[in-house]
C-alpha positions in Angstrom: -63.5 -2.5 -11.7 -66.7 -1.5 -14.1 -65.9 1.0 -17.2 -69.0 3.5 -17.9 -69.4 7.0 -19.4 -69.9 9.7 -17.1 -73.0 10.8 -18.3 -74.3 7.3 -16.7 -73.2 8.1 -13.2 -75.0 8.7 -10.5 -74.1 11.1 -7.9 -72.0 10.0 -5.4 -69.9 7.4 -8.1 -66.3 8.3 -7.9 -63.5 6.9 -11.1 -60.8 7.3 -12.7 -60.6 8.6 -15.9 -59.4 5.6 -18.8 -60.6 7.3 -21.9 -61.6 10.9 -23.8 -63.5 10.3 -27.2 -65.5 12.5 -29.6 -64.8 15.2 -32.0 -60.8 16.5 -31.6 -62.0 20.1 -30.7 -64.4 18.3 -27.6 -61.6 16.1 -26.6 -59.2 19.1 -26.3 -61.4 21.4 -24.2 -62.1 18.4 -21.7 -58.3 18.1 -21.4 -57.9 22.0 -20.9 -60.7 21.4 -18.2 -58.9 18.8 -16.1 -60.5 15.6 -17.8 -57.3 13.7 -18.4 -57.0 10.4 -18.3 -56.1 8.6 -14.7 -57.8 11.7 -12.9 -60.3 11.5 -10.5 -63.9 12.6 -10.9 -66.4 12.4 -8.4 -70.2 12.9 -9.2 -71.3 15.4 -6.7 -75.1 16.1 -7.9 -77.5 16.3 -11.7 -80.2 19.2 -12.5 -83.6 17.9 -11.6 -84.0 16.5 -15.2 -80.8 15.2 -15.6 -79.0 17.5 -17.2 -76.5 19.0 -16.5 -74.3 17.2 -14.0 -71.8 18.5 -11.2 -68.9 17.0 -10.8 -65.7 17.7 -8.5 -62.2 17.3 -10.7 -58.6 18.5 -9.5 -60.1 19.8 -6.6 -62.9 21.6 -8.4 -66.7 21.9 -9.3 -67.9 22.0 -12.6 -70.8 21.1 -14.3 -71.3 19.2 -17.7 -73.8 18.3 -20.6 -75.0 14.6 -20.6 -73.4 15.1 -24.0 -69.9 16.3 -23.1 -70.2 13.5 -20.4 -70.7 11.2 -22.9 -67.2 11.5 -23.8 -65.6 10.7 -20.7 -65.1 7.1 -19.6 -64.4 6.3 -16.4 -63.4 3.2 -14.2 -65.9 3.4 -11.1 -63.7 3.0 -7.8 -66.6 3.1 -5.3 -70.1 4.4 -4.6 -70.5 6.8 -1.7 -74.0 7.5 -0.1 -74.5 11.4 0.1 
């Protein structure tokens, strides 16, 4: 299965997540969020320009900068058409 960032995803792309990089104060905040590694994500929807995205994690929405997405690297599982 495919590694990518989650800020590459498009909606309806559903992973795992593998890995959290970036700053140690990002990283943390992510975690407190739900974004731990072997989690699932699933890209509901993005802003008309792209930014931010929503996603759906534990059972949740939330949305996130390209930037903070950045961070977050995922192995794609499948790709759903909503």
């Amino acid at each position: 299965m495919p590694l990518t960032t989650l800020d590459r995803c498009c909606p309806g792309v559903e992973g795992n997540i593998t890995h959290l990089s970036g700053e140690p104060s990002l990283v943390r905040r992510l975690m407190e969020l739900g974004f731990v590694p072997g989690t699932r994500v699933f890209v509901v929807k993005l802003a008309p320009l792209g930014d931010p995205l929503q996603v759906v994690v534990r059972g949740y929405h939330l949305s996130l900068r390209r930037l903070e997405a950045q961070s977050i690297t995922l192995e794609v599982n499948e790709v759903t058409n909503e």
